[in-house]
DSSP file (Angstrom, degrees, kcal/mol; ACC not computed):
  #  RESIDUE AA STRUCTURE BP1 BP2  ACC     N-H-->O    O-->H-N    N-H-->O    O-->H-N    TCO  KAPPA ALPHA  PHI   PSI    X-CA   Y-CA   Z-CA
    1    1 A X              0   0    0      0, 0.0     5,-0.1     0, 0.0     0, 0.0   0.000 360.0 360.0 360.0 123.7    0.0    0.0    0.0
    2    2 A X        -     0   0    0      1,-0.1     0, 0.0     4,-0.0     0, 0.0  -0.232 360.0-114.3 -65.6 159.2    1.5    3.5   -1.4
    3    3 A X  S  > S+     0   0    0      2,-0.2     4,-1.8     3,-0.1     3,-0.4   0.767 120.4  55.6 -52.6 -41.7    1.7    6.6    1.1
    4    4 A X  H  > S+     0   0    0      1,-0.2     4,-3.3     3,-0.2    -1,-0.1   0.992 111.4  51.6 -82.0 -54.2   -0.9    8.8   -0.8
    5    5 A X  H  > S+     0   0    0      2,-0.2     4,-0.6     3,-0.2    -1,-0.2   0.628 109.3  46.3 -22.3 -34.9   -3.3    5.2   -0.2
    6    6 A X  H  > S+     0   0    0     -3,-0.4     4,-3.1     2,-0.2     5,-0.3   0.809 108.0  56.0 -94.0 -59.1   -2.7    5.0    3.6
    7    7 A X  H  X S+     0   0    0     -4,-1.8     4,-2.5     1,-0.2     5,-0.4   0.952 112.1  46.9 -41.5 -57.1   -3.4    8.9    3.9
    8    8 A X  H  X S+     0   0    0     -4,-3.3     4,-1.8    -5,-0.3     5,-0.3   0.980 120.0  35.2 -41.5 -51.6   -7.1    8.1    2.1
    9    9 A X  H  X S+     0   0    0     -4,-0.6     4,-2.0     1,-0.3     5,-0.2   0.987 114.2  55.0 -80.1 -39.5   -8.0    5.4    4.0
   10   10 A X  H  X S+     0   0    0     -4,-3.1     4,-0.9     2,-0.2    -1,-0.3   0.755 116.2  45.6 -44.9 -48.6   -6.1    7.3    7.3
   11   11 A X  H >X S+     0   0    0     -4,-2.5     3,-1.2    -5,-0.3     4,-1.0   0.986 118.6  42.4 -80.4 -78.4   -9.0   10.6    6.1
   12   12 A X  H 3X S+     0   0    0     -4,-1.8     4,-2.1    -5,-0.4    -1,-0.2   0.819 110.7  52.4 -47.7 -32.3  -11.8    8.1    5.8
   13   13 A X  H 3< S+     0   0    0     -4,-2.0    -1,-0.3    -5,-0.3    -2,-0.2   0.788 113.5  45.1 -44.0 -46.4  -11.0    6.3    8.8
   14   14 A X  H << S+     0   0    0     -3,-1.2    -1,-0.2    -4,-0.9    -2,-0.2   0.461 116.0  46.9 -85.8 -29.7  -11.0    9.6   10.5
   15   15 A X  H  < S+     0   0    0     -4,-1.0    -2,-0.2    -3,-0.2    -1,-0.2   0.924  78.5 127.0-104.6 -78.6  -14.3   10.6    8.8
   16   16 A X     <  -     0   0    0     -4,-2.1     2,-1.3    -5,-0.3    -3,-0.0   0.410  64.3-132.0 -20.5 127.1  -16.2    7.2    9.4
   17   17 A X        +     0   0    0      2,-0.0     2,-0.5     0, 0.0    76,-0.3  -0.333  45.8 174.5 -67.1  48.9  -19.7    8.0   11.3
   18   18 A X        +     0   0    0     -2,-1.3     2,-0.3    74,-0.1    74,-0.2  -0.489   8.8 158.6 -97.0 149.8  -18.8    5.1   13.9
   19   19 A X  B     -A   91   0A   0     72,-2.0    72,-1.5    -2,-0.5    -2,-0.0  -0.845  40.1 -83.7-124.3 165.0  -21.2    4.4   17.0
   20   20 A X    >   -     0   0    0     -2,-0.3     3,-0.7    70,-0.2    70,-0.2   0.023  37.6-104.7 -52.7 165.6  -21.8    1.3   19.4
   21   21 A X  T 3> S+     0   0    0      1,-0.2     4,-1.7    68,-0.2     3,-0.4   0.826 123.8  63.5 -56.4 -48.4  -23.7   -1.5   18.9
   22   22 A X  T 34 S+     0   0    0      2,-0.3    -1,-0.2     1,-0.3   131,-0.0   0.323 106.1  49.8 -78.6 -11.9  -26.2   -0.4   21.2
   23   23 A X  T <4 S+     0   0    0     -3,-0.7    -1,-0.3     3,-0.1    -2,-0.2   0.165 108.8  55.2-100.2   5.4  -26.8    3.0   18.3
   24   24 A X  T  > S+     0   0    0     -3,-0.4     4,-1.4     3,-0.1    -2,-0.3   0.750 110.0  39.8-104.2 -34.3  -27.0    0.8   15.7
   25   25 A X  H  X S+     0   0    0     -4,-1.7     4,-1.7     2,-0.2    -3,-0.2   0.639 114.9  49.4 -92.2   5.2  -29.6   -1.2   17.1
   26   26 A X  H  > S+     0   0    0     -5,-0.2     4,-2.1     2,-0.2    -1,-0.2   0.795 117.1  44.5 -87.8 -17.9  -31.7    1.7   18.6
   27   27 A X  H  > S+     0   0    0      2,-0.2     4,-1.7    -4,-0.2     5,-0.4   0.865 107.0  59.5 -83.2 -21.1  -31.4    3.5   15.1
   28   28 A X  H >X S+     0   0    0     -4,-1.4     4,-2.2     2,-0.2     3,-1.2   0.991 116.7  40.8 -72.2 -59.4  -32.3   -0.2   13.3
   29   29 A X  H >X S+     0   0    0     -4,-1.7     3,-1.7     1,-0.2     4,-1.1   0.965 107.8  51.9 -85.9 -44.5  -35.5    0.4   15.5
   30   30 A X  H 3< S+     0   0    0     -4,-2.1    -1,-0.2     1,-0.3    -2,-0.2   0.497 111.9  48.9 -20.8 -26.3  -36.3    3.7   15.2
   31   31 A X  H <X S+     0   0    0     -4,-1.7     4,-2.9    -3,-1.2     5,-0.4   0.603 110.3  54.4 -87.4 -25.1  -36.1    3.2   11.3
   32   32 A X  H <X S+     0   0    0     -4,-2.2     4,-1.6    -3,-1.7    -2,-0.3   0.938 113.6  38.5 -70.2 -25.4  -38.4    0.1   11.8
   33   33 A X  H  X S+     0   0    0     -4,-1.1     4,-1.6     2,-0.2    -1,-0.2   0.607 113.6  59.3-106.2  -5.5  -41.3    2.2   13.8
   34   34 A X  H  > S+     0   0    0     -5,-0.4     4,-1.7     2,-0.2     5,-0.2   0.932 112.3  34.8 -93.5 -40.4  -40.8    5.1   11.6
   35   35 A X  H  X S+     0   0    0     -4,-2.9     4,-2.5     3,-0.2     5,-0.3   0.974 114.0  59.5 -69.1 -22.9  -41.6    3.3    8.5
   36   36 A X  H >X S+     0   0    0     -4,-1.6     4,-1.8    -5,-0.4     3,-0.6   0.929 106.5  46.3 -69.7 -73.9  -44.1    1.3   10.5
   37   37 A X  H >X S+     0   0    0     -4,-1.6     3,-4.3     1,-0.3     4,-1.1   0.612 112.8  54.6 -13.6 -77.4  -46.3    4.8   11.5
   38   38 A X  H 3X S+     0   0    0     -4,-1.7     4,-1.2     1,-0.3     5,-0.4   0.717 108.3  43.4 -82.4 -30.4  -46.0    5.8    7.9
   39   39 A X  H <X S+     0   0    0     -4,-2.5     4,-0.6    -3,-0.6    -1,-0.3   0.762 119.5  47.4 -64.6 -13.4  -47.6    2.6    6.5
   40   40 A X  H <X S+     0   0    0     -3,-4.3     4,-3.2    -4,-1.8    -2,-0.2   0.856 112.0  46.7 -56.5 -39.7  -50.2    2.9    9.3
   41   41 A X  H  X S+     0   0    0     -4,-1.1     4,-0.7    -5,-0.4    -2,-0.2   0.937 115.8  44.9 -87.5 -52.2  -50.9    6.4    8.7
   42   42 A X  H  X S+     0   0    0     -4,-1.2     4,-0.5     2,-0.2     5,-0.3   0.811 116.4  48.0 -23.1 -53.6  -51.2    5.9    4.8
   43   43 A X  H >X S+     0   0    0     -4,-0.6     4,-2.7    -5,-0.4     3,-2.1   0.995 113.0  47.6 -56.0 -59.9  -53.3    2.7    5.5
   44   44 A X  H 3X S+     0   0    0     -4,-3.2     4,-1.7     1,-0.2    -2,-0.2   0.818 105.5  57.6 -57.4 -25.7  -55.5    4.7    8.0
   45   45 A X  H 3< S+     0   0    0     -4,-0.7    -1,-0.2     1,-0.1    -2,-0.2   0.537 108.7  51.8 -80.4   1.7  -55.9    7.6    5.5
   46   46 A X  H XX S+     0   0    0     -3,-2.1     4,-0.7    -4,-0.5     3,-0.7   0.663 106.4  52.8-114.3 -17.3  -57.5    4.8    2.9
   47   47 A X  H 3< S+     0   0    0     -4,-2.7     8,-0.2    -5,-0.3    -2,-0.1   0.817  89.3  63.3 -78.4 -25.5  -59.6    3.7    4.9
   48   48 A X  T 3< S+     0   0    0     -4,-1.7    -1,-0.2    -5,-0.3    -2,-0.1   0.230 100.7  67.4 -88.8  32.4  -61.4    6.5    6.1
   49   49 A X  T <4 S+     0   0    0     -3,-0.7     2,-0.2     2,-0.1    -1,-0.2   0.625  89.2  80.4 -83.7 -37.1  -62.1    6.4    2.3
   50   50 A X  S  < S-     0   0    0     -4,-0.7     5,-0.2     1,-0.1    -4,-0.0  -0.552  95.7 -98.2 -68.8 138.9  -64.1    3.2    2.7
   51   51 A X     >  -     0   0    0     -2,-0.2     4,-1.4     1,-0.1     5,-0.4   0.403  51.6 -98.7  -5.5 158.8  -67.9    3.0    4.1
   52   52 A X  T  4 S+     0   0    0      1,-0.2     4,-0.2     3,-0.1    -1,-0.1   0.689 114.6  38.3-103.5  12.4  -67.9    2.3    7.8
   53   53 A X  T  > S+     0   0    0      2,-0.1     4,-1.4     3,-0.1    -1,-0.2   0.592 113.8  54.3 -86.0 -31.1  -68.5   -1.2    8.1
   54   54 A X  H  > S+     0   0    0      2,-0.2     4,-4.2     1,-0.1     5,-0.4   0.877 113.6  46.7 -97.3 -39.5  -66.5   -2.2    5.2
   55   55 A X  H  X S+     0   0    0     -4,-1.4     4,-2.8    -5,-0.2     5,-0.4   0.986 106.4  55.2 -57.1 -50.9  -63.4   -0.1    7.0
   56   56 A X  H  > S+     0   0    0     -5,-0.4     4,-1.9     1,-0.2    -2,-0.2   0.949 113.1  45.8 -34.3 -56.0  -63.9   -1.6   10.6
   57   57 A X  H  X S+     0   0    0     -4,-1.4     4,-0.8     1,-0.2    -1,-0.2   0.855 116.0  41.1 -83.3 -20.0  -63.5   -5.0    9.0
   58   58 A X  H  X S+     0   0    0     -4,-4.2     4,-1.2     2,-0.1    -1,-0.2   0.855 116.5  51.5 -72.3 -15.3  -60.4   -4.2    6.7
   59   59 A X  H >X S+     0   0    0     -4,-2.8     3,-3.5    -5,-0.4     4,-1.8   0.853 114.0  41.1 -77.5 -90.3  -58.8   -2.2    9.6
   60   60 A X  H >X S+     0   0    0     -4,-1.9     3,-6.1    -5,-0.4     4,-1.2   0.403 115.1  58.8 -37.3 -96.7  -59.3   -5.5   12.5
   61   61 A X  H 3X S+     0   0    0     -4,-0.8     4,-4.3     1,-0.3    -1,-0.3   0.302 108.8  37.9  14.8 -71.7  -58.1   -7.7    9.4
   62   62 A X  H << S+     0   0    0     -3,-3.5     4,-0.4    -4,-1.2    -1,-0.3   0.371 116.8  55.6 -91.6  -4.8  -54.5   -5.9    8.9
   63   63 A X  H << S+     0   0    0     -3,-6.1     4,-0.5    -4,-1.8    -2,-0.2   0.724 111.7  38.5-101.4 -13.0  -54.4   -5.7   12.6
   64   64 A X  H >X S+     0   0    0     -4,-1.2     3,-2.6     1,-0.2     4,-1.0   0.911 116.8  52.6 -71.8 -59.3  -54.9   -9.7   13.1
   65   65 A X  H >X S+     0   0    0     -4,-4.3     4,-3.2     1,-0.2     3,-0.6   0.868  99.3  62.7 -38.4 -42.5  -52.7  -10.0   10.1
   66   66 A X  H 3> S+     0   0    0     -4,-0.4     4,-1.3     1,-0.2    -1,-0.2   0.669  97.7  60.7 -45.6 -32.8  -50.0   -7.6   12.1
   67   67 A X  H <> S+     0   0    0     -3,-2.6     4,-1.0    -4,-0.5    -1,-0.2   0.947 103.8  45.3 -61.4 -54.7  -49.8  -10.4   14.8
   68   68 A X  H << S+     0   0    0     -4,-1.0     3,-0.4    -3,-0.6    -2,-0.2   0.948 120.8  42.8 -51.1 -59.4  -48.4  -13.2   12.0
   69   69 A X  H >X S+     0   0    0     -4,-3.2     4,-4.2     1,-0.2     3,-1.8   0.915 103.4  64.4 -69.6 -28.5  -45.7  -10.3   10.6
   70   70 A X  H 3X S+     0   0    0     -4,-1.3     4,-0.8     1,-0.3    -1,-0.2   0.906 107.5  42.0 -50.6 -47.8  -44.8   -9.2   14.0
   71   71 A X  H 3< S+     0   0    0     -4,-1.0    -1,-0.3    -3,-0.4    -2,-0.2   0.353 114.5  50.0 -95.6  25.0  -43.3  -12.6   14.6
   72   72 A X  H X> S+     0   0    0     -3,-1.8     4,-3.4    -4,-0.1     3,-0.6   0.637 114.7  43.5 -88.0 -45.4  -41.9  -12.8   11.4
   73   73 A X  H 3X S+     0   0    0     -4,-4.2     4,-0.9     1,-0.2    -2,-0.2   0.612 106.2  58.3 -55.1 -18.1  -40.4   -9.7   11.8
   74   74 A X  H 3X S+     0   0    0     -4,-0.8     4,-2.5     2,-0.2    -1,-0.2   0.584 104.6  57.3-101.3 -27.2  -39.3  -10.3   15.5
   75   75 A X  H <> S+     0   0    0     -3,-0.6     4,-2.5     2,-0.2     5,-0.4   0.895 111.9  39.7 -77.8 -72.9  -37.3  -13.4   13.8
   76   76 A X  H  X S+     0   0    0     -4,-3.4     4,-3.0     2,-0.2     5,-0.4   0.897 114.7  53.1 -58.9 -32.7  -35.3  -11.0   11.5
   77   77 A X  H  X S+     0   0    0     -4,-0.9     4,-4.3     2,-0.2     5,-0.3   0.993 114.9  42.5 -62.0 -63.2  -35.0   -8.2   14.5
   78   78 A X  H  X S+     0   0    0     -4,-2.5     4,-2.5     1,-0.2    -2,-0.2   0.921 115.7  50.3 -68.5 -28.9  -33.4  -11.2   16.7
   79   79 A X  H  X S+     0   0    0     -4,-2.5     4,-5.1     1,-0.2     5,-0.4   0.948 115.6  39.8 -29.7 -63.5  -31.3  -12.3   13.5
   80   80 A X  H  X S+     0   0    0     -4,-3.0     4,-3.2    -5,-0.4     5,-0.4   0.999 112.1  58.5 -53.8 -49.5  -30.0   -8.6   12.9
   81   81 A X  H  < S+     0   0    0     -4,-4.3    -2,-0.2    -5,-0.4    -1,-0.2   0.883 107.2  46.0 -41.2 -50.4  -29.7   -8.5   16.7
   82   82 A X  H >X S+     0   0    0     -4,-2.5     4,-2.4    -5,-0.3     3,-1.8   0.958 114.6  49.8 -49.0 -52.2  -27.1  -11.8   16.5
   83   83 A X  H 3X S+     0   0    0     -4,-5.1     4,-0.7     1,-0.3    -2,-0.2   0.851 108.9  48.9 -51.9 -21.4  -25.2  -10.0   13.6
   84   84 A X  H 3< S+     0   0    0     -4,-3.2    -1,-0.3    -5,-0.4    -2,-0.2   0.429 109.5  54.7-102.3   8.8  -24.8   -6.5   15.5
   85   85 A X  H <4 S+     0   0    0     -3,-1.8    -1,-0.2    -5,-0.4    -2,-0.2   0.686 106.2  52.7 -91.9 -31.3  -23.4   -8.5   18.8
   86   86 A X  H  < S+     0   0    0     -4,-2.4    -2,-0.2     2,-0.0    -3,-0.1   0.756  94.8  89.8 -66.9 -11.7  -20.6  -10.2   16.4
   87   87 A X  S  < S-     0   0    0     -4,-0.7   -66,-0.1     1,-0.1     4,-0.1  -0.495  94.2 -97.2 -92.8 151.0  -19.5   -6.7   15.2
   88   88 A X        -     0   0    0      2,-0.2    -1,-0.1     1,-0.1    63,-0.0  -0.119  41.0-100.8 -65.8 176.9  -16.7   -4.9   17.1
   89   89 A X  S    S+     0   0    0     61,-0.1     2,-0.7   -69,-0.1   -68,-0.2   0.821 115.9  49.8 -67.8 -29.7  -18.0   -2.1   19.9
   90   90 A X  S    S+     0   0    0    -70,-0.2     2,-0.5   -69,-0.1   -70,-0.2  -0.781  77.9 150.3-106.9  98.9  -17.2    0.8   17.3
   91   91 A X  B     -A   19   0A   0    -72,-1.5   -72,-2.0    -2,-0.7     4,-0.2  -0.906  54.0 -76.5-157.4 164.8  -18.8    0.4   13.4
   92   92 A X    >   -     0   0    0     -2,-0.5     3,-0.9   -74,-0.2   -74,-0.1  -0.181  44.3-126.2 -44.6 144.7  -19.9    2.4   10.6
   93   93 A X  T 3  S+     0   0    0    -76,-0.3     2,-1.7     1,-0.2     3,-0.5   0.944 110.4  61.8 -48.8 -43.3  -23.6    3.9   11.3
   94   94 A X  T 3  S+     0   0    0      1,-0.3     3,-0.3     2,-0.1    -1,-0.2   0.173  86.1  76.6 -84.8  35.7  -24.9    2.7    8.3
   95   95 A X    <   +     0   0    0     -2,-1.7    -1,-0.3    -3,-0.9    -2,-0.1  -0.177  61.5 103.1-124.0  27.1  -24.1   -1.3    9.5
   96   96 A X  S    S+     0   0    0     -3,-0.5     2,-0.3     1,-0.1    -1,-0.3   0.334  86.6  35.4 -93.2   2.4  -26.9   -1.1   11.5
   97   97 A X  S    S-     0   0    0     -3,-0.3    -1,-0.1   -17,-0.0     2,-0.1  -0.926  93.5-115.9-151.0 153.2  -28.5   -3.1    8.7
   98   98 A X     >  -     0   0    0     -2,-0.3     4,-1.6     1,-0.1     5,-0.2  -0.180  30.1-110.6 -65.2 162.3  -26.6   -6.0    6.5
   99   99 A X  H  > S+     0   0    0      2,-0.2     4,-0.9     1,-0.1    -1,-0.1   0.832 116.0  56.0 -81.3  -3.0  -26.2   -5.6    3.2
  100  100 A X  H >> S+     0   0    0      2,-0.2     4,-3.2     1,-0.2     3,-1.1   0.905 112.5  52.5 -89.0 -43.6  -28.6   -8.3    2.0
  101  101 A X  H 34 S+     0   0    0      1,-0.2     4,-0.3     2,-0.2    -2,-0.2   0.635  93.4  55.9-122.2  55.2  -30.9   -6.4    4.0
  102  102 A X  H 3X S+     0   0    0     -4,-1.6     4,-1.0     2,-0.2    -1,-0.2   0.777 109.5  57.8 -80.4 -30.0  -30.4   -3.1    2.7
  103  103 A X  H <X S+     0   0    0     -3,-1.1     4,-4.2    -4,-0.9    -2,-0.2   0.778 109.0  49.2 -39.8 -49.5  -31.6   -5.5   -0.9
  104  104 A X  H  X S+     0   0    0     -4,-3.2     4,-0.8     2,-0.2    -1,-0.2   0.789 101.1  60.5 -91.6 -12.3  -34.7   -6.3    1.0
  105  105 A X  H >4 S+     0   0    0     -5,-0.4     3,-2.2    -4,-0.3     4,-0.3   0.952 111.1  40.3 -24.0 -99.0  -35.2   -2.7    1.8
  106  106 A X  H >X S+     0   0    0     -4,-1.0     4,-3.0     1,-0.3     3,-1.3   0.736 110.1  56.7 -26.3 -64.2  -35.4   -1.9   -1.8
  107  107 A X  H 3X S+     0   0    0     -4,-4.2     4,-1.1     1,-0.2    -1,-0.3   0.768 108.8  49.4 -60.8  -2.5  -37.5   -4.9   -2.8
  108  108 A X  H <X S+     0   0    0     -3,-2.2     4,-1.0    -4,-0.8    -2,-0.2   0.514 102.9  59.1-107.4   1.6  -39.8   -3.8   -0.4
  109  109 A X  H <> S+     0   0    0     -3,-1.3     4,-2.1    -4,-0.3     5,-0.3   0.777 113.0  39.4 -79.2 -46.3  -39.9   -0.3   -1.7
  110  110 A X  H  X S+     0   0    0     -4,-3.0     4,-2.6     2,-0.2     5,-0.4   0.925 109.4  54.7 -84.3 -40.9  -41.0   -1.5   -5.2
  111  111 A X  H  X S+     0   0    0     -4,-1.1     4,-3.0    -5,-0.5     5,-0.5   0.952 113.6  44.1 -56.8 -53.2  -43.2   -4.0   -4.2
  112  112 A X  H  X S+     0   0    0     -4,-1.0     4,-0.6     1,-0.2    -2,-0.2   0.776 116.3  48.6 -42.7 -57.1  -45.0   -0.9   -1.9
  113  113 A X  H >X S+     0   0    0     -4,-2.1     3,-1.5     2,-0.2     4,-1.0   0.932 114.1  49.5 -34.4 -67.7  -44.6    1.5   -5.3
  114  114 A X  H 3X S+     0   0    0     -4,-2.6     4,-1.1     1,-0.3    -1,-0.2   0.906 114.7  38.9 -33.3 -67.0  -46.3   -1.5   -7.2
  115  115 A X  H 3< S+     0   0    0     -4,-3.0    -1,-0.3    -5,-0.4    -2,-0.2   0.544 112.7  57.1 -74.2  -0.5  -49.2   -2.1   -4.9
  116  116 A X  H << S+     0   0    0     -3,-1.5     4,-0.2    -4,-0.6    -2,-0.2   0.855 117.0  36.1 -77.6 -97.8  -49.5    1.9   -4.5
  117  117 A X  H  < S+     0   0    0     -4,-1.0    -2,-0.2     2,-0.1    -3,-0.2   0.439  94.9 112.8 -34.9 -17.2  -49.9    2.2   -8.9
  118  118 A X  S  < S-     0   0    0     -4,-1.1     2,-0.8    -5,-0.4    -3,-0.0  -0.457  81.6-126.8 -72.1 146.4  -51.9   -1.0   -8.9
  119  119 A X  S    S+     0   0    0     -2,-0.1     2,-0.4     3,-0.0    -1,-0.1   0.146  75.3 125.0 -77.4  33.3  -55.7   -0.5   -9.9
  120  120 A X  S    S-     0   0    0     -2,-0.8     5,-0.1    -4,-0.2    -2,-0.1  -0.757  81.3 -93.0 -54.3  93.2  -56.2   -2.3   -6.6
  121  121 A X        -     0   0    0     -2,-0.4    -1,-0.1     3,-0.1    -3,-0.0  -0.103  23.2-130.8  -6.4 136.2  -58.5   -0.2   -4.4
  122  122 A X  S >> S+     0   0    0      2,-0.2     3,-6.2     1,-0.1     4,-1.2   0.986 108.3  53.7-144.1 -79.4  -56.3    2.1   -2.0
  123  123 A X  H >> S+     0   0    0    -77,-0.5     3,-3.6     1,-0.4     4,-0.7   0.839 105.9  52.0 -13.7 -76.2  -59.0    0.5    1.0
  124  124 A X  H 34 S+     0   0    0      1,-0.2    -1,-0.4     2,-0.2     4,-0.3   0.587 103.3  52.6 -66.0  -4.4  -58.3   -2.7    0.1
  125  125 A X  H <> S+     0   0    0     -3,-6.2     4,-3.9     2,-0.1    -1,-0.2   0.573  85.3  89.4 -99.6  -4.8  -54.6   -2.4    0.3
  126  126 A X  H <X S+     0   0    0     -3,-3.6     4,-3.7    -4,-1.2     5,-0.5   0.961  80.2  65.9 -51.3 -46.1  -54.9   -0.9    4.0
  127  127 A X  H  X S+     0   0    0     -4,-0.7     4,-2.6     1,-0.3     5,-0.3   0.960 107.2  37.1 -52.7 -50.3  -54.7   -4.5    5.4
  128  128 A X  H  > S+     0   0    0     -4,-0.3     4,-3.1     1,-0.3    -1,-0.3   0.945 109.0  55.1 -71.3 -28.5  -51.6   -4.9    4.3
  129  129 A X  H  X S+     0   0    0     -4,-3.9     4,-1.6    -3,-0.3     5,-0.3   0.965 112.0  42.9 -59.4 -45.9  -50.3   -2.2    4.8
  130  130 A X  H >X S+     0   0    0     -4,-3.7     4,-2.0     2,-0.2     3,-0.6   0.972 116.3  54.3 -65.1 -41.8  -51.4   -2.1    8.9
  131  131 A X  H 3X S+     0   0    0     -4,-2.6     4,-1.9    -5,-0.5     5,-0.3   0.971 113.9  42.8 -67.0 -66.1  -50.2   -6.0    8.9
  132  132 A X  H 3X S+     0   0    0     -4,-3.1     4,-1.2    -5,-0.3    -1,-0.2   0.757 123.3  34.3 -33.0 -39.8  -46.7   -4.7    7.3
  133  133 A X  H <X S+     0   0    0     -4,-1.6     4,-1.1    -3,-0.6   -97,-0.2   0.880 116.1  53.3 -92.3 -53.6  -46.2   -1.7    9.4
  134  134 A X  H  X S+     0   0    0     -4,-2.0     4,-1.4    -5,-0.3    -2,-0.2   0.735 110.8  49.1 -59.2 -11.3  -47.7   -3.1   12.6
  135  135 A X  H  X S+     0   0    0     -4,-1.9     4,-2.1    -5,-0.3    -2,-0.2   0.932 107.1  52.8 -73.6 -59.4  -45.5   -5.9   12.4
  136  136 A X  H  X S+     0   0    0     -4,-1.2     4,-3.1    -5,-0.3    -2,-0.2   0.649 112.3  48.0 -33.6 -38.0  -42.4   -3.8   11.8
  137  137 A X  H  X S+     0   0    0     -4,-1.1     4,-0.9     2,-0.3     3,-0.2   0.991 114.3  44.8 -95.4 -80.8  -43.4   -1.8   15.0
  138  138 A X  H  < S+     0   0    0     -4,-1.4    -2,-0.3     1,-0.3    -1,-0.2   0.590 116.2  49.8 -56.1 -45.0  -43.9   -4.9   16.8
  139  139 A X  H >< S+     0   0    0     -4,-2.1     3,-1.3     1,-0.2    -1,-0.3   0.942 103.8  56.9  12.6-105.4  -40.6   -6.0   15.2
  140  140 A X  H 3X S+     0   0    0     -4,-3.1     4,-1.0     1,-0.3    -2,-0.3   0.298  83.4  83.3 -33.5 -15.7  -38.8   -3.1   16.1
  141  141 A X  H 3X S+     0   0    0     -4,-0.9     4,-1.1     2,-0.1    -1,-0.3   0.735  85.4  71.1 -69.6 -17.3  -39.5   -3.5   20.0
  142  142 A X  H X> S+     0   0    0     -3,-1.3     4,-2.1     1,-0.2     3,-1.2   0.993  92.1  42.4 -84.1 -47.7  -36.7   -5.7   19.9
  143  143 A X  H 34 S+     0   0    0     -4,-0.2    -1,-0.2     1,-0.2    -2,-0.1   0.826 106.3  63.1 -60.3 -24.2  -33.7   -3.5   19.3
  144  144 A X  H 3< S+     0   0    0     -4,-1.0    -1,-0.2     1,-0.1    -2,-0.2   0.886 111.4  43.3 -54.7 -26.1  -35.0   -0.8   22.0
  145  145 A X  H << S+     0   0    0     -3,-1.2     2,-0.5    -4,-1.1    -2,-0.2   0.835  89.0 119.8-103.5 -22.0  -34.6   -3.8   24.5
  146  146 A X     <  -     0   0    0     -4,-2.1     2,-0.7    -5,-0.2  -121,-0.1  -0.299  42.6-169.0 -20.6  81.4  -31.3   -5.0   23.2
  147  147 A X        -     0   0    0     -2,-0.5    -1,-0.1  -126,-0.0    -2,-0.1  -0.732  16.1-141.5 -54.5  78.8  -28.5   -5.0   25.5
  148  148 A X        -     0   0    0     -2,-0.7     2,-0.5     1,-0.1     3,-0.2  -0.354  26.7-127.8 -54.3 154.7  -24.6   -5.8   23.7
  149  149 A X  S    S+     0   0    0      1,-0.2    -1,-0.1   -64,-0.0     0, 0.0  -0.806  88.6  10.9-101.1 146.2  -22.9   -7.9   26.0
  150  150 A X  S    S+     0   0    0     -2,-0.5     2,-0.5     1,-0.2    -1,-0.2   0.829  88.4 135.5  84.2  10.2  -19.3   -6.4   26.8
  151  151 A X        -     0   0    0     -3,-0.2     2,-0.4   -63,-0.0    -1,-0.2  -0.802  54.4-129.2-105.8 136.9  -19.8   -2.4   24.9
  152  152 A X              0   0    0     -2,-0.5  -132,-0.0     1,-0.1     0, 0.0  -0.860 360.0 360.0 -73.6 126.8  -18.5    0.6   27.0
  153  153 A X              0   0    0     -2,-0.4    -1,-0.1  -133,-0.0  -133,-0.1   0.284 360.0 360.0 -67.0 360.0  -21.4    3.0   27.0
């Protein structure tokens, strides 16, 4: 490795946004309950498009459904949770998520886009959306409670 090489990485090094384990998995939930709101709050603004019988039962639907994704989600939360204890006390902010799923990030950006443009009633996509978001939320309880073993605060 040349001198002008070690000075770059030395300036990036220097540079690096790094926090504890224990700020990467409060910002891992904090981005999980922040999208979760805004796919509640979208969902809840399409439903008070529907009648009010036909909303009550898509709303209670996408919140039984919320139960199912909440432990799916809670599965990926403790997953991520394992990865961010193996990382050293110090890493880049933005490792607060793996790279495969920053991938599922994205696919779950298009699929939302998709089912947003699909001629698919905007009501009749609230269930999923409160099952997606509330799950996420539900999800996302797990990194507030997250303890690293061994990080200097």
């Amino acid at each position: 490795m040349g001198i002008a090489s070690k000075r770059v990485r030395g300036l990036l090094l220097r540079f690096e946004p790094a926090v504890g384990r224990r700020a990467l998995a409060r910002l891992s939930g904090i981005v999980w309950w922040a999208v979760g709101i805004g796919l509640i709050a979208a969902a809840a603004s399409w439903l008070a498009q529907a009648p009010g019988d036909q909303a009550a039962i898509l709303a209670m639907g996408g919140l039984l459904a919320s139960l199912l994704t909440g432990r799916g989600f809670g599965r990926v939360a403790a997953k991520n949770l394992r990865r961010l204890q193996s990382l050293p006390d110090r890493r880049c902010v933005f490792a607060f998520q793996s790279w495969r799923g920053y991938g599922t990030i994205l696919v779950m950006i298009a699929l939302g886009w998709a089912l947003r443009h699909s001629p698919v009633p905007k009501p009749w996509l609230a269930p999923v959306y409160l099952a997606v978001g509330g799950g996420l939320m539900r999800g996302g309880v797990a990194y507030f409670r997250w303890t690293p073993r061994s990080e200097t605060p």
